[in-house]
C-alpha positions as CSV (number, residue, x, y, z in Angstrom):
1,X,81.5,122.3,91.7
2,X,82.1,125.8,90.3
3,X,79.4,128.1,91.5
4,X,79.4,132.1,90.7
5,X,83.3,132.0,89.8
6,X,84.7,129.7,92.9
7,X,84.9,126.3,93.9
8,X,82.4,125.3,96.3
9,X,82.4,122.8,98.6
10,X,79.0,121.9,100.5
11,X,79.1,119.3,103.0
12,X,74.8,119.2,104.0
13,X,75.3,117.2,107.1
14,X,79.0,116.7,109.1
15,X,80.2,113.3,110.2
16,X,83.5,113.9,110.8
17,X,84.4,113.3,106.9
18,X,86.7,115.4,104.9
19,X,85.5,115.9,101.1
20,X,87.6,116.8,98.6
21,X,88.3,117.3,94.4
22,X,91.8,117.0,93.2
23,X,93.0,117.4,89.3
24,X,95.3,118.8,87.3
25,X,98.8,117.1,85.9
26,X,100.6,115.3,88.6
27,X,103.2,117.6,90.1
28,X,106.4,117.4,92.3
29,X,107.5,120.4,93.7
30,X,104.4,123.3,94.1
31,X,103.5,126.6,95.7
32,X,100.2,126.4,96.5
33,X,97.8,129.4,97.2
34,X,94.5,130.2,97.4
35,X,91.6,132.3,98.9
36,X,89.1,130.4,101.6
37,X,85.7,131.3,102.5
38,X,84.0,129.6,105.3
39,X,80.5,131.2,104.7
40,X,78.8,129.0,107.0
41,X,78.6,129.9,110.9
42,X,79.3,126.4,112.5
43,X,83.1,126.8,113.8
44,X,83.5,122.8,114.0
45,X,84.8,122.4,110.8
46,X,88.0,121.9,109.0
47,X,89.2,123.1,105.4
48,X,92.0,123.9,103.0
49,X,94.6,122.3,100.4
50,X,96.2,119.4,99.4
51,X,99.0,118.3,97.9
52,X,100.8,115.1,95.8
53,X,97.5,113.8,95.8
54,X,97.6,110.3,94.4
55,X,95.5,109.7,91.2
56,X,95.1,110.8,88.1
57,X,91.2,112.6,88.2
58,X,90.5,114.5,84.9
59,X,93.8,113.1,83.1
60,X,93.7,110.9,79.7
61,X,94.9,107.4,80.3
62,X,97.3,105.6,77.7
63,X,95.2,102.5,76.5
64,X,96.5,99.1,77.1
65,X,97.1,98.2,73.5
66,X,97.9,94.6,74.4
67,X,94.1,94.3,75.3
68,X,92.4,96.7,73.0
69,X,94.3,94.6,70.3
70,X,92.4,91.5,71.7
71,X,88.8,92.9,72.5
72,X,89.3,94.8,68.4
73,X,90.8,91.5,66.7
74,X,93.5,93.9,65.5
75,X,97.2,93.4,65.8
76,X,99.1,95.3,68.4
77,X,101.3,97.4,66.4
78,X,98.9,98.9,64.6
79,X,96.3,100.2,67.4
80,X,96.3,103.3,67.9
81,X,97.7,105.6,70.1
82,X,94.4,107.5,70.9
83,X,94.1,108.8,74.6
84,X,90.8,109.2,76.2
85,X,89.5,111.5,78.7
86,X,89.7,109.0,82.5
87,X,86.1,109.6,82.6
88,X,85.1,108.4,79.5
89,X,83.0,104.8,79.3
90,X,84.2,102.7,76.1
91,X,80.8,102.6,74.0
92,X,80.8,98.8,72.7
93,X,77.0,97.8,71.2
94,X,76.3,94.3,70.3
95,X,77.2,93.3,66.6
96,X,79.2,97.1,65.9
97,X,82.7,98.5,65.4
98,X,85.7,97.8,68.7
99,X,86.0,99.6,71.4
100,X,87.5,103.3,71.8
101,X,89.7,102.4,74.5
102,X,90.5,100.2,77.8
103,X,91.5,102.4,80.1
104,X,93.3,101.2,83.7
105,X,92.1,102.4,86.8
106,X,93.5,105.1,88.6
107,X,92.7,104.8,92.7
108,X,92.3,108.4,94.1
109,X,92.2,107.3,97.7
110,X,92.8,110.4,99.1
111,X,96.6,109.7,100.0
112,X,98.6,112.9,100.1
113,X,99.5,115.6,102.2
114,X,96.8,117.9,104.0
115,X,97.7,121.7,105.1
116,X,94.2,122.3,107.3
117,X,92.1,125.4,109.0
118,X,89.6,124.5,111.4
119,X,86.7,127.3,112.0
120,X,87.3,127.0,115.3
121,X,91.1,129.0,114.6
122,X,93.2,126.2,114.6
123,X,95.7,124.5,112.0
124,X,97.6,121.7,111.2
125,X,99.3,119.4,109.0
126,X,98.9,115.9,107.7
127,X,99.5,112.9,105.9
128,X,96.6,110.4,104.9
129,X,97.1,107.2,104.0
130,X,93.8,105.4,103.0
131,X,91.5,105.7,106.2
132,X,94.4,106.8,108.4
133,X,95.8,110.2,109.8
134,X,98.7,111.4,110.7
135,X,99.9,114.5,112.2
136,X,103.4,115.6,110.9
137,X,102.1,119.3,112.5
138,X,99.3,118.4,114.9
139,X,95.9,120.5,115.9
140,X,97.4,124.0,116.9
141,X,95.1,127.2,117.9
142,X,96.5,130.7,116.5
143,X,95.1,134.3,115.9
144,X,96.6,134.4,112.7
145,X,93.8,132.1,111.4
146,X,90.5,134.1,111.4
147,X,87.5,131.8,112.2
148,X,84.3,131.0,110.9
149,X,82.5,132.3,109.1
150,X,85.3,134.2,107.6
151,X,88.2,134.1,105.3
152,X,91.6,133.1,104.6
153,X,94.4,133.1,102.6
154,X,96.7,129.7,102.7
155,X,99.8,129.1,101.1
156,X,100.8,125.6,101.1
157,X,104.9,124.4,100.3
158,X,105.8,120.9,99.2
159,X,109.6,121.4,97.9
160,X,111.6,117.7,97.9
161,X,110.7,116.6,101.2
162,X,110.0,120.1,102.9
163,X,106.3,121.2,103.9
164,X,105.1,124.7,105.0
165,X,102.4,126.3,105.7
166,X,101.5,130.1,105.4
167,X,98.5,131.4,106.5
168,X,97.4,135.1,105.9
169,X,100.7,136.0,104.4
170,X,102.4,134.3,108.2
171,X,104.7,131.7,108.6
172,X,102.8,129.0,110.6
173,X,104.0,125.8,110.3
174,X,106.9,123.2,108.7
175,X,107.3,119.5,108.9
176,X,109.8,117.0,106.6
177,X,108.2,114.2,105.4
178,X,109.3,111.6,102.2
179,X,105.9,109.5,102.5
180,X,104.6,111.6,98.9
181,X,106.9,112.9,96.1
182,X,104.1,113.2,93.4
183,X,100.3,113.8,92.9
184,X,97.2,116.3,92.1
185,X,96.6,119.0,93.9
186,X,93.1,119.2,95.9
187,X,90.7,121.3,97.8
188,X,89.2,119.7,101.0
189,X,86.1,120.5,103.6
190,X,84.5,118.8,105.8
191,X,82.1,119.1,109.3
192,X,81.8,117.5,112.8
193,X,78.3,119.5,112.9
194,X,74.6,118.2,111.9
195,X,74.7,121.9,110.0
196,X,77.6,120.9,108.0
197,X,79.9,123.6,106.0
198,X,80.2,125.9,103.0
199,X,83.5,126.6,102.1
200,X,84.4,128.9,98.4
201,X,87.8,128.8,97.2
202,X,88.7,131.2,94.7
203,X,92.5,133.0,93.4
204,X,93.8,129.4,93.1
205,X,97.6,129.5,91.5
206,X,99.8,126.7,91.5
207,X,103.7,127.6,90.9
208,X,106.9,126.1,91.4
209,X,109.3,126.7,94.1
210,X,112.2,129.4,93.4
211,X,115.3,127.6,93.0
């Protein structure tokens, strides 16, 4: 949530899970930036940014007007073209007026692309799929990355099938990948300590690769 101007992320306990908030349209090509603050002292812990996150979190959905026509009694052509926030709950009471809307689900899985720090002064890059991992960049320790508790500036690139990562205003990693070609963007944390991890992320700009 947004605390005292950034977004925080507070993981009260680490199991080894990553936590993370994605929205915004879905996008193709991005620049990612942003400042991150690991306030907490624990260094096992990983953070940063995602990208071409799949789902739609925060968006309106188009109503399937097949089956609001249906659930309304109402012929198709002339529902209406209304689009509802993703998060809203269609209000129906016993005996009243039809539904606002039927909205399909949107799975937000967590599939995308990961560009992470880990307090310890490492980085990598990733790909998740579901429940599954994989390094396209894998675990690599640096002095460009300043470790926790500290801050740190990342720059993430996802330009056609080109990934970078930037950290501190340094080139520090590239992979090529095609797995992901659109998505949300996202902020992730998480902890492999029983105090867990703060992380505030704040300066967030999203922009689109010079051509």
């Amino acid at each position: 949530r947004v605390r005292d101007g950034v977004y925080r992320i507070d993981v009260t306990t680490g199991d080894n899970t990553l936590w993370w908030g994605q929205w915004g349209e879905p996008q193709t090509d991005v620049i990612i930036d942003v400042d991150a603050e690991q306030t907490s002292e624990a260094p096992q812990t990983i953070y940063g940014v995602m990208c071409r996150v799949r789902g739609s979190v925060g968006l309106a959905q188009t109503p399937d007007a097949d089956l609001l026509a249906i659930l309304t009694d109402t012929p198709t052509e002339s529902v209406s073209e209304t689009t509802p926030e993703a998060d809203q709950t269609p209000e129906v009471e016993a005996g009243t007026a039809e539904p606002s809307a039927v909205v399909e689900p949107q799975p937000n899985n967590g599939d995308g692309y990961l560009f992470l720090l880990q307090g310890t002064g490492q980085f990598a890059i990733l790909r998740a799929r579901g429940r599954d991992v994989t390094p396209l960049v894998d675990w690599t320790p640096s002095d460009i990355v300043n470790p926790a508790p500290g801050s740190n500036h990342i720059r993430a690139i996802c330009d056609g099938n080109y990934l970078a990562l930037y950290i501190n205003d340094q080139f520090a990693a590239e992979a090529t990948d095609d797995a992901y070609r659109e998505g949300q963007i996202g902020l992730v944390a998480g902890a492999a300590n029983r105090l867990g991890v703060r992380v505030n992320f704040d300066n967030l700009s999203v922009a689109a690769p010079a051509e």
